[in-house]
Residue frames as a rotation matrix with the C-alpha (Angstrom) as fourth column:
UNK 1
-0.484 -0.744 -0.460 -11.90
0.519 0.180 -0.836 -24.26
0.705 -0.643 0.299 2.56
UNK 2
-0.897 0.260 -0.358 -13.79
0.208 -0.467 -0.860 -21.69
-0.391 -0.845 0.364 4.63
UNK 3
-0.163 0.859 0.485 -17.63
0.909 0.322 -0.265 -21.30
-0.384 0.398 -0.833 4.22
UNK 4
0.589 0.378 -0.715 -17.45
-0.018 -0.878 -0.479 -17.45
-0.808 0.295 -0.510 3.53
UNK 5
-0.591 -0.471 -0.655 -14.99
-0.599 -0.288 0.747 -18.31
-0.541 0.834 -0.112 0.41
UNK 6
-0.863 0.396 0.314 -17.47
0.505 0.698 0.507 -20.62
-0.018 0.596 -0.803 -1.06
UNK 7
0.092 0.920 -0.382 -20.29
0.801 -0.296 -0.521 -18.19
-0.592 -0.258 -0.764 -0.62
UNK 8
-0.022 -0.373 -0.928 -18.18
-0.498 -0.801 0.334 -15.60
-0.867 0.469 -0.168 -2.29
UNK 9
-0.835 -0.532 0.143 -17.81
-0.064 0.351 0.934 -18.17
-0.547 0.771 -0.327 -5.18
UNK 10
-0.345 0.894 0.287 -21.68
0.912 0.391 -0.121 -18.75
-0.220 0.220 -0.950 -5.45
UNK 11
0.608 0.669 -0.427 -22.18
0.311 -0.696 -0.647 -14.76
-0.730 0.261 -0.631 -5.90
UNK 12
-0.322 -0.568 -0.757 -19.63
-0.222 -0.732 0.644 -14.15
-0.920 0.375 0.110 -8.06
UNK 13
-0.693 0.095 0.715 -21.41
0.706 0.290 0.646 -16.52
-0.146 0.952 -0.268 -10.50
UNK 14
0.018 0.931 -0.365 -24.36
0.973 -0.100 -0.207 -14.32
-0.229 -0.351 -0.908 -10.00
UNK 15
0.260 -0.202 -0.944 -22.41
-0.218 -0.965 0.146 -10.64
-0.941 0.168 -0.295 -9.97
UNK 16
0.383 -0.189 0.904 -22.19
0.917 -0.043 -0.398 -9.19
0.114 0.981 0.157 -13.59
UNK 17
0.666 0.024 0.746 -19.92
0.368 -0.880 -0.300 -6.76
0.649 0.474 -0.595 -14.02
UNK 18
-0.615 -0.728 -0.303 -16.83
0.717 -0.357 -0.599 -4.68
0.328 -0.586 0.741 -11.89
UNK 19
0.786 0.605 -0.128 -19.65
0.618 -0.769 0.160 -1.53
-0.002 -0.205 -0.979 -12.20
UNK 20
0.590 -0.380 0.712 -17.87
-0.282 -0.924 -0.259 0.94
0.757 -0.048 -0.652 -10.11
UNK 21
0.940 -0.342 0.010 -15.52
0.042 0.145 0.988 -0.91
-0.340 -0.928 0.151 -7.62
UNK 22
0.636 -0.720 0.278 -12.15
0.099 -0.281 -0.955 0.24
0.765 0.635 -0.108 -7.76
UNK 23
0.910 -0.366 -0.195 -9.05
0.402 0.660 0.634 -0.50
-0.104 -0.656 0.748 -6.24
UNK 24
0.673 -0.733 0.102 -5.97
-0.608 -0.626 -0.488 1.57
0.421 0.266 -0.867 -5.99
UNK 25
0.801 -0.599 -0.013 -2.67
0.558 0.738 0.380 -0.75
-0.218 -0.311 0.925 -5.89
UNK 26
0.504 -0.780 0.370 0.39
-0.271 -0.550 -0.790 0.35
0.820 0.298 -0.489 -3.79
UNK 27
-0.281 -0.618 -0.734 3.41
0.612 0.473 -0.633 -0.19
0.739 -0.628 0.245 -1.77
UNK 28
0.341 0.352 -0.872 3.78
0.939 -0.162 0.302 1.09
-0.035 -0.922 -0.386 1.73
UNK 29
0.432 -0.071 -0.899 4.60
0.259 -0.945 0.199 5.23
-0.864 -0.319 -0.389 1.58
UNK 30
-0.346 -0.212 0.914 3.89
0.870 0.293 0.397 5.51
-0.352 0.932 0.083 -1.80
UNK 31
-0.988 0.110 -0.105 1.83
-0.146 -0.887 0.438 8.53
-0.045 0.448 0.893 -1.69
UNK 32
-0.758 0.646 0.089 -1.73
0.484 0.467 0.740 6.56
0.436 0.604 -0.667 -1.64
UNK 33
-0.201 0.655 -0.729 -3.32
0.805 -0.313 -0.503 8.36
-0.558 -0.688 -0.464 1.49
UNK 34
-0.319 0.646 -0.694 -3.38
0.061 -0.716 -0.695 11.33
-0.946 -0.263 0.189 -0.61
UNK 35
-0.906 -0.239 -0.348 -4.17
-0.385 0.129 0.914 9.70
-0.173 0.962 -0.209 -3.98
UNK 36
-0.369 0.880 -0.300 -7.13
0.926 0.374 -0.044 7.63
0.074 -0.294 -0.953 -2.40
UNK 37
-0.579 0.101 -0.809 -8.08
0.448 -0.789 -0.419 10.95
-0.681 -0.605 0.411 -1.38
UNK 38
-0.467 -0.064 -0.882 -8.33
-0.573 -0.738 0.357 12.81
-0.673 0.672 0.308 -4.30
UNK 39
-0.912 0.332 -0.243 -9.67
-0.126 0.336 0.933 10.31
0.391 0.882 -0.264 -6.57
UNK 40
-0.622 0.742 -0.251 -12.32
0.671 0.340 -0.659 9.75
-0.404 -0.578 -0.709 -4.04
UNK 41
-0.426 0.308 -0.851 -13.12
0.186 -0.890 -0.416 13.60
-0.886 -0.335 0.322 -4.57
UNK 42
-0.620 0.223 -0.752 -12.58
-0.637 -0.703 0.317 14.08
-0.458 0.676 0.578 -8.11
UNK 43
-0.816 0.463 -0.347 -14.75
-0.156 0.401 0.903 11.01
0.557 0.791 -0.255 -9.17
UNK 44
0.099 0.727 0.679 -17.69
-0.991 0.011 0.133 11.16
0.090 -0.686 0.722 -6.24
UNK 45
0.231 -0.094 -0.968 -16.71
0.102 0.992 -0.073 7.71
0.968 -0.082 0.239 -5.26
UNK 46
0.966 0.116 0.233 -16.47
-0.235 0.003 0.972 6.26
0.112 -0.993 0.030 -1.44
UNK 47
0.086 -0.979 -0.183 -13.18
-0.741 0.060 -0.669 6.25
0.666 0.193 -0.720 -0.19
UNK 48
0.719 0.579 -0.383 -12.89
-0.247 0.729 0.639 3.21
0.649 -0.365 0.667 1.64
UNK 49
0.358 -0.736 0.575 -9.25
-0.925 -0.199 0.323 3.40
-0.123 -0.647 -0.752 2.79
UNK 50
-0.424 -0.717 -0.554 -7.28
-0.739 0.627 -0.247 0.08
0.524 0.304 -0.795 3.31
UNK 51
0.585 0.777 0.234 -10.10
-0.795 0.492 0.355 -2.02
0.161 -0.394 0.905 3.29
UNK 52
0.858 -0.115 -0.501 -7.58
0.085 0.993 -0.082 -5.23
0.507 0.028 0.861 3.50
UNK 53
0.408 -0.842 0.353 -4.98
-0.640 -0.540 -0.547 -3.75
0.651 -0.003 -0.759 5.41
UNK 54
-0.549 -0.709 -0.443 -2.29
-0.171 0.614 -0.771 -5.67
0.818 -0.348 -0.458 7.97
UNK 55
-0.622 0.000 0.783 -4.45
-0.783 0.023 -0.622 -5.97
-0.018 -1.000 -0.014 10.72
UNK 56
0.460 0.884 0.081 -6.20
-0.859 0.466 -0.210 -8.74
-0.223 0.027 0.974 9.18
UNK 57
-0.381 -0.887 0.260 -4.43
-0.916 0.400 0.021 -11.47
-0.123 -0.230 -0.966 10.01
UNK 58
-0.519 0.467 0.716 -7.11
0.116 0.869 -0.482 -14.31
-0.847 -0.167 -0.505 9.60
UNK 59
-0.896 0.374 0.241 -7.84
0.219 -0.103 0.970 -15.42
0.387 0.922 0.010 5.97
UNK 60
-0.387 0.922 -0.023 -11.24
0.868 0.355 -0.348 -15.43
-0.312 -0.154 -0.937 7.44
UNK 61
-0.094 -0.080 -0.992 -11.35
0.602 -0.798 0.007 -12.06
-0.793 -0.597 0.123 7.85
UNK 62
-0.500 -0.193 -0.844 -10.42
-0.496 -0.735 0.462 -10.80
-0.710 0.650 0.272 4.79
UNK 63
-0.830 0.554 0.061 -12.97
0.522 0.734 0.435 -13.46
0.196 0.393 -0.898 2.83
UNK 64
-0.168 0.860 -0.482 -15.59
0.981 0.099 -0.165 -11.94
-0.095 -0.501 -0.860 4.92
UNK 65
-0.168 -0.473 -0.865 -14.63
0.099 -0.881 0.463 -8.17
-0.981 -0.007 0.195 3.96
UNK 66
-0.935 -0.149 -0.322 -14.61
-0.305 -0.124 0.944 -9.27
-0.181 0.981 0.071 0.21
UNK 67
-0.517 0.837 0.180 -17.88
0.814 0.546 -0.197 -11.15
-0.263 0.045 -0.964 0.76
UNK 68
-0.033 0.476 -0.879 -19.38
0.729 -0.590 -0.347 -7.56
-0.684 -0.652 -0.328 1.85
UNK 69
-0.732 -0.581 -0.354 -17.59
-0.127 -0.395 0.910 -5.71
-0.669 0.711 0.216 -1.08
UNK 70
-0.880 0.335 0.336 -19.64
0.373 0.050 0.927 -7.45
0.294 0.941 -0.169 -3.96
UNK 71
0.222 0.952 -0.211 -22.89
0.974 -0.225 0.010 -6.08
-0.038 -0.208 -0.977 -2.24
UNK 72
0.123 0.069 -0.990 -21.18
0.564 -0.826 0.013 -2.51
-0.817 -0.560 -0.141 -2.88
UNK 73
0.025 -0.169 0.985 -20.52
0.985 -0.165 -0.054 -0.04
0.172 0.972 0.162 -5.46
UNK 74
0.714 -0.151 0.684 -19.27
0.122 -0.935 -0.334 3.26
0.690 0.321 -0.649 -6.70
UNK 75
0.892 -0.417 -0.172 -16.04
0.019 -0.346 0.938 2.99
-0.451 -0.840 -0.301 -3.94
UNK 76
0.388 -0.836 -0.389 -12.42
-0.306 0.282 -0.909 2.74
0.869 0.472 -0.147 -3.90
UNK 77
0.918 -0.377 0.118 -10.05
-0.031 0.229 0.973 1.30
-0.394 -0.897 0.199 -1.70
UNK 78
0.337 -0.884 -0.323 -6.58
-0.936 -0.278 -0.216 0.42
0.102 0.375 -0.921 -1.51
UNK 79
0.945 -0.205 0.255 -4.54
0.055 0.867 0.495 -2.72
-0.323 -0.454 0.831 -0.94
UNK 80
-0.066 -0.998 0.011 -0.94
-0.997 0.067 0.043 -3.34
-0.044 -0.008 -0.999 -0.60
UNK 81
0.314 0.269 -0.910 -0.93
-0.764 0.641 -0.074 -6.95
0.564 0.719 0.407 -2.16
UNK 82
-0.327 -0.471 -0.819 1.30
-0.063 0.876 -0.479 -8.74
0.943 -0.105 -0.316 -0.21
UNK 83
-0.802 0.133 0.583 -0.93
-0.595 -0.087 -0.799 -8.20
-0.055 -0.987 0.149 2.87
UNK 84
0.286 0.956 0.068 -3.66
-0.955 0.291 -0.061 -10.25
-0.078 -0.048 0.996 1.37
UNK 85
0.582 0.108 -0.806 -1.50
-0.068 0.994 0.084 -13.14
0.810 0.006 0.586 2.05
UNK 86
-0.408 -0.880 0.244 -0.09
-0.114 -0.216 -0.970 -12.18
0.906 -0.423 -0.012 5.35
UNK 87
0.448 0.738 0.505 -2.45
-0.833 0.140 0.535 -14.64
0.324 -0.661 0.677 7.60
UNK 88
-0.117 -0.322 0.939 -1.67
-0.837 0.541 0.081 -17.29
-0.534 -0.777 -0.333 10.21
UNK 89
0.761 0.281 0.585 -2.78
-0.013 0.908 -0.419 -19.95
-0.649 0.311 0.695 7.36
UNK 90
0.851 -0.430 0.303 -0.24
0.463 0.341 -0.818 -19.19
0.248 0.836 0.489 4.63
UNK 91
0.408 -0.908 0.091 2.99
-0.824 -0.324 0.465 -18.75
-0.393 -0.265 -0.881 6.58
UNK 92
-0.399 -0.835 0.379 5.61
-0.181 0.477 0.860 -20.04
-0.899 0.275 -0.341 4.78
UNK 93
0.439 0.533 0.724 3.68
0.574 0.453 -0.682 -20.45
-0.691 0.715 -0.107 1.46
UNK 94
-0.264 -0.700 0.664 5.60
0.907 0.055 0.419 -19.83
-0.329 0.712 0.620 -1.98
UNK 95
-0.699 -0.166 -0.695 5.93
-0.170 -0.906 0.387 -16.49
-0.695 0.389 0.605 -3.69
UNK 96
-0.838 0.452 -0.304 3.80
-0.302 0.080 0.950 -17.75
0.454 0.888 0.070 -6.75
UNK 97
-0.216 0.738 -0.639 0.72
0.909 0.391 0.145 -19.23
0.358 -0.550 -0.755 -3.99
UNK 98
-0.461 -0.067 -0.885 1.19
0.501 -0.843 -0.197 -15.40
-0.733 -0.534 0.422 -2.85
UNK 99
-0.668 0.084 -0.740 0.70
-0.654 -0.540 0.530 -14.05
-0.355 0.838 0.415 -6.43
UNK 100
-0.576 0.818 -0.018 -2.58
0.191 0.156 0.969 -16.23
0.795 0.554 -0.246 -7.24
UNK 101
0.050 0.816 -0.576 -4.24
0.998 -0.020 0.057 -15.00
0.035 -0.578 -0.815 -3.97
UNK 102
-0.630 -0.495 -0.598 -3.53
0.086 -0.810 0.579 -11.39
-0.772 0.313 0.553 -5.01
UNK 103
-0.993 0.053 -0.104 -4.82
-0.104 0.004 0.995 -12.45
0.053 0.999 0.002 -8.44
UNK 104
-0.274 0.929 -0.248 -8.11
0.695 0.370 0.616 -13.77
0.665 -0.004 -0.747 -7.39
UNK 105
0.177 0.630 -0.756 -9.16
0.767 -0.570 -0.295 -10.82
-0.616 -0.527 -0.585 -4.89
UNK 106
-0.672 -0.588 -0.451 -7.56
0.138 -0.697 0.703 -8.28
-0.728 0.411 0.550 -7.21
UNK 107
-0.963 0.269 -0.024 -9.70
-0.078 -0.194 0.978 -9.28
0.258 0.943 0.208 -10.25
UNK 108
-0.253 0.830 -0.498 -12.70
0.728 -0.176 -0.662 -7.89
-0.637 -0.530 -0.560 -7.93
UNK 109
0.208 0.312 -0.927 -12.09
0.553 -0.819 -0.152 -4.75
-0.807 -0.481 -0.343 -9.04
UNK 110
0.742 -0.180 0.646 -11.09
0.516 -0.460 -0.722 -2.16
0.428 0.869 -0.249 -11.30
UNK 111
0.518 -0.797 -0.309 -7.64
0.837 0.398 0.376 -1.29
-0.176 -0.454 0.873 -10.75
UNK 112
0.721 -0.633 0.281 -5.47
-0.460 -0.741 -0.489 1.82
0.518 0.223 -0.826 -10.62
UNK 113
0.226 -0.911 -0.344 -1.68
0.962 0.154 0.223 1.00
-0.150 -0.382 0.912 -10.01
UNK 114
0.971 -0.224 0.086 0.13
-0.221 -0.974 -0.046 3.73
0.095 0.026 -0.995 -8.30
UNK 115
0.341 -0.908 0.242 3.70
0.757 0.113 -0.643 3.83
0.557 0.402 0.727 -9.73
UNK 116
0.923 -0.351 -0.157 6.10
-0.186 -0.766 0.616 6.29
-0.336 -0.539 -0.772 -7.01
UNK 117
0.755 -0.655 0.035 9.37
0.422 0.443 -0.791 6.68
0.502 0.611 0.611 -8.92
UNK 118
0.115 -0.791 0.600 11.26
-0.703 -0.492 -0.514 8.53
0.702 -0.363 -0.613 -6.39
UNK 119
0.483 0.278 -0.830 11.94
0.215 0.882 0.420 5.22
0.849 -0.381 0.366 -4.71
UNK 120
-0.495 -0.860 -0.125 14.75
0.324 -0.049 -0.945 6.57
0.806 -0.509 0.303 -2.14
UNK 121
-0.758 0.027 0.652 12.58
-0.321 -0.885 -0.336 9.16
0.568 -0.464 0.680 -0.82
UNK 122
0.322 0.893 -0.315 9.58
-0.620 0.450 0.642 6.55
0.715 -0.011 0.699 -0.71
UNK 123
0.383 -0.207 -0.900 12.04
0.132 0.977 -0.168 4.17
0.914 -0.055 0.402 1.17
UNK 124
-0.576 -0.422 0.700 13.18
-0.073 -0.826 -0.558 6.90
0.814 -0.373 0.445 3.31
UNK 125
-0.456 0.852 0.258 9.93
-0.582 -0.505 0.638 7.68
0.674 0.141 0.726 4.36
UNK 126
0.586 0.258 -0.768 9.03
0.020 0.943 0.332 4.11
0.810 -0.210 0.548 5.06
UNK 127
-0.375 -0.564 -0.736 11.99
0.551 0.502 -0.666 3.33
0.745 -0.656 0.123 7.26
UNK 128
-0.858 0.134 0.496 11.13
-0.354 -0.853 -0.383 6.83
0.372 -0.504 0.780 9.29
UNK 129
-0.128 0.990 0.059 7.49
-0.796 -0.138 0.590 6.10
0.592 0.028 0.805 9.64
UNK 130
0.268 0.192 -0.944 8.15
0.177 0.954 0.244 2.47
0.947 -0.232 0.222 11.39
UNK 131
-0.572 -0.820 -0.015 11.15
0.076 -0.035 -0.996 3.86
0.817 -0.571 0.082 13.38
UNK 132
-0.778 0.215 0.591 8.55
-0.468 -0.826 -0.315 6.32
0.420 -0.521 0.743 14.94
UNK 133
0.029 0.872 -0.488 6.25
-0.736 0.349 0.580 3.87
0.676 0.343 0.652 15.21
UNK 134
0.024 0.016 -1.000 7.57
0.368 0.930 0.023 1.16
0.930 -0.368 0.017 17.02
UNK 135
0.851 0.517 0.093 6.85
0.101 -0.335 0.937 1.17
0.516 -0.788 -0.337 20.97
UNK 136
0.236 -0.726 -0.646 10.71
0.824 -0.203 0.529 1.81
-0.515 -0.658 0.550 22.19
UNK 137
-0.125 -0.423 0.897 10.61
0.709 -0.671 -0.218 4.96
0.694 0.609 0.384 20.54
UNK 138
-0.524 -0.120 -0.843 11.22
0.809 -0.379 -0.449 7.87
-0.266 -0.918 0.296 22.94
UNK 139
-0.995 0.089 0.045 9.85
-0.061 -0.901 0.430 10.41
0.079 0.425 0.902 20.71
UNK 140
0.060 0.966 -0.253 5.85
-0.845 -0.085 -0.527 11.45
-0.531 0.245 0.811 19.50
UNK 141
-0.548 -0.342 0.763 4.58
0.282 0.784 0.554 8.62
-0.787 0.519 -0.333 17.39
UNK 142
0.010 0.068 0.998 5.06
0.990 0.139 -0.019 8.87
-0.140 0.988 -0.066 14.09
UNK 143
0.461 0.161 -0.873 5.81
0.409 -0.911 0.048 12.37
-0.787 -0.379 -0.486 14.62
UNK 144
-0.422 -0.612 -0.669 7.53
-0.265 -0.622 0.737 12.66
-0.867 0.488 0.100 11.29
UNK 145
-0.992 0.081 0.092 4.86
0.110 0.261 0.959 10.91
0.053 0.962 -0.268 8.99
UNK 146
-0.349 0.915 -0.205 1.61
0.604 0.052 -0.795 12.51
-0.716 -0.401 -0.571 10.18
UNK 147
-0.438 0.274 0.856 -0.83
0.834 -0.231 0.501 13.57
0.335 0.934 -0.128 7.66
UNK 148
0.631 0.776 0.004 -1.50
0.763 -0.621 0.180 16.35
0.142 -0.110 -0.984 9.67
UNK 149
0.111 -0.585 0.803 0.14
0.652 -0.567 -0.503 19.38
0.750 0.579 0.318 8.72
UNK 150
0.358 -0.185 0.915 -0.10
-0.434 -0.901 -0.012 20.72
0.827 -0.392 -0.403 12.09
UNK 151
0.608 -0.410 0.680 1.81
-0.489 0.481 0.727 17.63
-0.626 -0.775 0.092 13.89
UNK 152
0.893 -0.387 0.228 3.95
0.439 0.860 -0.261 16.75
-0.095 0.334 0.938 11.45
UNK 153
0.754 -0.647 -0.115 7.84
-0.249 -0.444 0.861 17.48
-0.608 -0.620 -0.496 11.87
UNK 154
0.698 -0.631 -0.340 10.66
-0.274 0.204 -0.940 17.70
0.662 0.749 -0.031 9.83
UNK 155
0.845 -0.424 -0.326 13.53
0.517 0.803 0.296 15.19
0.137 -0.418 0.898 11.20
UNK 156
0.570 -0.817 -0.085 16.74
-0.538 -0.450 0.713 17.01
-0.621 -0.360 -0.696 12.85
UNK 157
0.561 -0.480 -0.674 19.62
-0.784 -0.046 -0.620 16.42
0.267 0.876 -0.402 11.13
UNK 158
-0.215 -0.611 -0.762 21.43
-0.463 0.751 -0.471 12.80
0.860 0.252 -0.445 11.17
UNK 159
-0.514 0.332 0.791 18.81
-0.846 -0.350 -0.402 11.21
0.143 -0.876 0.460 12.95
UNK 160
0.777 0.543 0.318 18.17
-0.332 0.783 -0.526 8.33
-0.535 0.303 0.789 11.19
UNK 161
-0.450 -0.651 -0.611 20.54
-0.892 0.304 0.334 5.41
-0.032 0.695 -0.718 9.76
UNK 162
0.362 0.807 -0.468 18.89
-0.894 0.443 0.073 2.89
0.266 0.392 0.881 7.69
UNK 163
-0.272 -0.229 0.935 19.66
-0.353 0.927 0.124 -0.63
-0.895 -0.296 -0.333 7.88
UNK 164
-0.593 -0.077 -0.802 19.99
-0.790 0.249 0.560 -2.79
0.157 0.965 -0.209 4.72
UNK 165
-0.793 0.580 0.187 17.65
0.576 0.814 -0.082 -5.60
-0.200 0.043 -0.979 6.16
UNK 166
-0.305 0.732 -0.609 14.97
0.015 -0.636 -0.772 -2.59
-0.952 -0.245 0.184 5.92
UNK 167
-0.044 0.030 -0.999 15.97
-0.880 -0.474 0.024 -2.24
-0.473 0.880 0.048 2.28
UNK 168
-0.965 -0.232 -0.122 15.83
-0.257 0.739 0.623 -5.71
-0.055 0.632 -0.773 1.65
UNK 169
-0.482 0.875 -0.056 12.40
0.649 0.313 -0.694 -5.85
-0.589 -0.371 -0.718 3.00
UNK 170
-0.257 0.382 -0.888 11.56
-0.322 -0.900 -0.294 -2.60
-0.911 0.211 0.354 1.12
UNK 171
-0.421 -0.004 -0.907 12.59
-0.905 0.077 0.419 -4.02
0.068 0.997 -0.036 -2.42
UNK 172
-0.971 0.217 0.098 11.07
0.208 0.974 -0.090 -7.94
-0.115 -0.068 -0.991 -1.55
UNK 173
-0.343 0.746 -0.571 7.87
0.004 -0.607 -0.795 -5.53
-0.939 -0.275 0.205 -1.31
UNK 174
-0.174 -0.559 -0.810 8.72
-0.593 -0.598 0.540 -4.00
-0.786 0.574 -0.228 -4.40
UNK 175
-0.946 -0.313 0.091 10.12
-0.235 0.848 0.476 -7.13
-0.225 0.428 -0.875 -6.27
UNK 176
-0.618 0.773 0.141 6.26
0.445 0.492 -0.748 -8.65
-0.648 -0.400 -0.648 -5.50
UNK 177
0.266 0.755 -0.599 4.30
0.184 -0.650 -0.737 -5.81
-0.946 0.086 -0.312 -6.71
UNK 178
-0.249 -0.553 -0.795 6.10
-0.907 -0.155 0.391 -5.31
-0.339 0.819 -0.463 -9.75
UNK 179
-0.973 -0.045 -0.228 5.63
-0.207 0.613 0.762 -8.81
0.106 0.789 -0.606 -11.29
UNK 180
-0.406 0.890 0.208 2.03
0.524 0.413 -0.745 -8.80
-0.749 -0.194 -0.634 -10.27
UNK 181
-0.188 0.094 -0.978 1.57
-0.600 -0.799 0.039 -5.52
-0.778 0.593 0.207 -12.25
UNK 182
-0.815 -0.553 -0.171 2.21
-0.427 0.375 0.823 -8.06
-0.391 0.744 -0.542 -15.06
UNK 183
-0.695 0.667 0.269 -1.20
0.476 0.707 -0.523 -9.77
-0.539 -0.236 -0.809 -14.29
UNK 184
0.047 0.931 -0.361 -2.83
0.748 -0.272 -0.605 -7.07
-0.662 -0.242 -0.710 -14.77
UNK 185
-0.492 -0.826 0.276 -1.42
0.750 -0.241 0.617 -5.08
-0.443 0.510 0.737 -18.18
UNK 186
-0.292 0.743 0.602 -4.53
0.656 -0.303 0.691 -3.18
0.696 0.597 -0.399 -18.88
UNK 187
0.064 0.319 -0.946 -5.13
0.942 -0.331 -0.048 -1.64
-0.328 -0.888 -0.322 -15.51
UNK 188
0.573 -0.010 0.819 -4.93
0.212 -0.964 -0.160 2.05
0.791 0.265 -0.551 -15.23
UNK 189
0.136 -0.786 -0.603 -2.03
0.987 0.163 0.010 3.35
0.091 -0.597 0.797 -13.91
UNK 190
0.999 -0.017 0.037 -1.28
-0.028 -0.938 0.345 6.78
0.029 -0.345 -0.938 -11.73
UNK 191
-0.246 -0.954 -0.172 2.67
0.594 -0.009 -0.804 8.37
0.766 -0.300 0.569 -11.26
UNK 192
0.380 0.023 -0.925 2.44
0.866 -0.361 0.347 9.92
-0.326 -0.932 -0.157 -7.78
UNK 193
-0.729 -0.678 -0.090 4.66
0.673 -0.735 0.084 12.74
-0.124 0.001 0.992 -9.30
UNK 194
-0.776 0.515 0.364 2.86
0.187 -0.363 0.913 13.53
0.602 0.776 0.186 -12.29
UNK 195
0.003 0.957 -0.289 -0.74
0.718 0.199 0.667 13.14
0.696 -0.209 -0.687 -10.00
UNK 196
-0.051 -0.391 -0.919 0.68
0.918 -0.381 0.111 15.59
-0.394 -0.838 0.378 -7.14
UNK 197
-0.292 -0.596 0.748 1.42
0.854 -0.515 -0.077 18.36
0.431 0.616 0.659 -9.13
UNK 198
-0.214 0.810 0.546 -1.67
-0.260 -0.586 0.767 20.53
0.942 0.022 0.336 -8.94
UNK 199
0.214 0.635 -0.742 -2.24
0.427 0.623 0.656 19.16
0.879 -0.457 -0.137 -5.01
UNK 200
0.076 -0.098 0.992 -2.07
-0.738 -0.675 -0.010 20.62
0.671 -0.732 -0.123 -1.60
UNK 201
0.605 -0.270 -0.749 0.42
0.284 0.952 -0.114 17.88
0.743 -0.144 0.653 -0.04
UNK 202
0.597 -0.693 0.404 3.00
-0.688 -0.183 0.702 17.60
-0.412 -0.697 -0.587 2.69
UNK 203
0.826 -0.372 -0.424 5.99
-0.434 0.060 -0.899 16.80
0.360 0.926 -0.112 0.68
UNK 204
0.962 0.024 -0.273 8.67
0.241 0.395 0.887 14.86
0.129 -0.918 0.374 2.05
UNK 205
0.802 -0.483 -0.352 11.56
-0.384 -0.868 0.315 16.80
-0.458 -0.117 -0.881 3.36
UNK 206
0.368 -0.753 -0.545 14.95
-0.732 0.127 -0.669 16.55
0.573 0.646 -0.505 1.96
UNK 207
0.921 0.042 0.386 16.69
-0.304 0.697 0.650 13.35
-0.242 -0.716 0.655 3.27
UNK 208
0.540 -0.841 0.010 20.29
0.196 0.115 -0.974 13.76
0.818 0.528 0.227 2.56
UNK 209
-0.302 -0.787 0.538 21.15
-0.489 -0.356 -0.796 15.59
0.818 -0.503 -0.277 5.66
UNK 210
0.772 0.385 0.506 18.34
-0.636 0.483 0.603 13.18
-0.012 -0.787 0.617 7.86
UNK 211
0.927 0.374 0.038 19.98
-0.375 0.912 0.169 10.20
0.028 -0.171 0.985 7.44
UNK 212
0.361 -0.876 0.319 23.75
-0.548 0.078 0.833 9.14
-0.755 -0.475 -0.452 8.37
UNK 213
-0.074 -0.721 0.689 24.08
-0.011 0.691 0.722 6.97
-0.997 0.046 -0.059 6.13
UNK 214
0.246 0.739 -0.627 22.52
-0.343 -0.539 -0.769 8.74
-0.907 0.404 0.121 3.07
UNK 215
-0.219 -0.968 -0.123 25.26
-0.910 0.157 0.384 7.81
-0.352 0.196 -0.915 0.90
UNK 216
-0.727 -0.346 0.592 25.18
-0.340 0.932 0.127 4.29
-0.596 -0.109 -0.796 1.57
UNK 217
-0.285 0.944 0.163 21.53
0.003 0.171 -0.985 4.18
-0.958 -0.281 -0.052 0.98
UNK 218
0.447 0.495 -0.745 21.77
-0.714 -0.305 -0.630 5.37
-0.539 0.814 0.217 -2.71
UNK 219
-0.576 -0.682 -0.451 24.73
-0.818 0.483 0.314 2.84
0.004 0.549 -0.836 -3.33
UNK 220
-0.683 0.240 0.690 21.98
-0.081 0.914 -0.398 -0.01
-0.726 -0.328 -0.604 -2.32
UNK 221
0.445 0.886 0.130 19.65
0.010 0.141 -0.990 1.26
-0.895 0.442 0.053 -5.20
UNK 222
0.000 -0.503 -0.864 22.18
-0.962 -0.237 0.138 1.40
-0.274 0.831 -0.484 -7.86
């Protein structure tokens, strides 16, 4: 279909081996920015960041990115799966056409799946981070999910009320990742808790008294 995926097919016959390329798979404010981090450090590997992230919107794009990839080694990156089908060709394409283009850039690499079980706080997090984000916001942006510890702000009480289309989007996320996991049963797999322990993080604040509707929010994960 595109000449830089058929070039990629002609070196993979050619590339022996994963080596060192590694791939850290997670959802959106899961905890990877400072997981990518750290593993970068503690194994001398390039961090590469979110080499496939949302702003690649043209399969090309992200064909041409992986092309570039097999000519590297000894990195990591991240990816949030369901962005490697989130391109102007495969709107509207099936959940399972999602999950074999996933499968086939995925099994580039060597995989770490990061697993964040505090899902509320993760979902929390998430909603916050867009709110601030989006351009009718009156406030700093993103003034409550900056990784810098000297601009980042703990939310004022009841300042935030989710929205269940947020949480449907959160868990459709979710839902995805999870049955890919399946693909991939051998992978090596991080908890965010458990990996945190020993780290020098910016934890996220309680979110019982942020959010109005706090309540509601836990009745939607039950």
């Amino acid at each position: 279909k595109w000449t830089i995926q058929k070039s990629l097919q002609t070196t993979k016959k050619y590339w022996s081996g994963l080596m060192n390329k590694n791939c850290l798979v997670c959802t959106p404010r899961s905890g990877s920015y400072y997981v990518l981090y750290h593993l970068a450090k503690e194994r001398n590997i390039t961090s590469g960041k979110e080499w496939y992230g949302r702003m690649k919107k043209i399969h090309y794009e992200i064909e041409k990115r992986r092309l570039w990839l097999t000519t590297q080694d000894n990195f990591i990156i991240k990816c949030m799966p369901m962005q490697l089908s989130n391109t102007v060709e495969n709107i509207g394409i099936s959940i399972e056409d999602r999950i074999e283009i996933s499968i086939d850039i995925l099994s580039d690499y060597n995989l770490i799946w990061l697993i964040n079980k505090n899902k509320i706080s993760q979902f929390c997090f998430r909603f916050i981070a867009q709110k601030t984000s989006d351009p009718t916001y009156k406030g700093i942006n993103r003034e409550y999910s900056d990784y810098n510890i000297d601009k980042r702000k703990t939310p004022p009480p009841n300042s935030f009320t989710a929205t269940k289309k947020e949480f449907d989007r959160f868990m459709r996320i979710e839902k995805f990742t999870n049955n890919l996991r399946n693909f991939f049963p051998d992978c090596e797999e991080i908890i965010y808790e458990d990996f945190i322990k020993d780290k020098n993080i910016i934890h996220n604040p309680d979110y019982t008294k942020i959010f109005k509707n706090y309540k509601e929010i836990e009745s939607w994960f039950r």
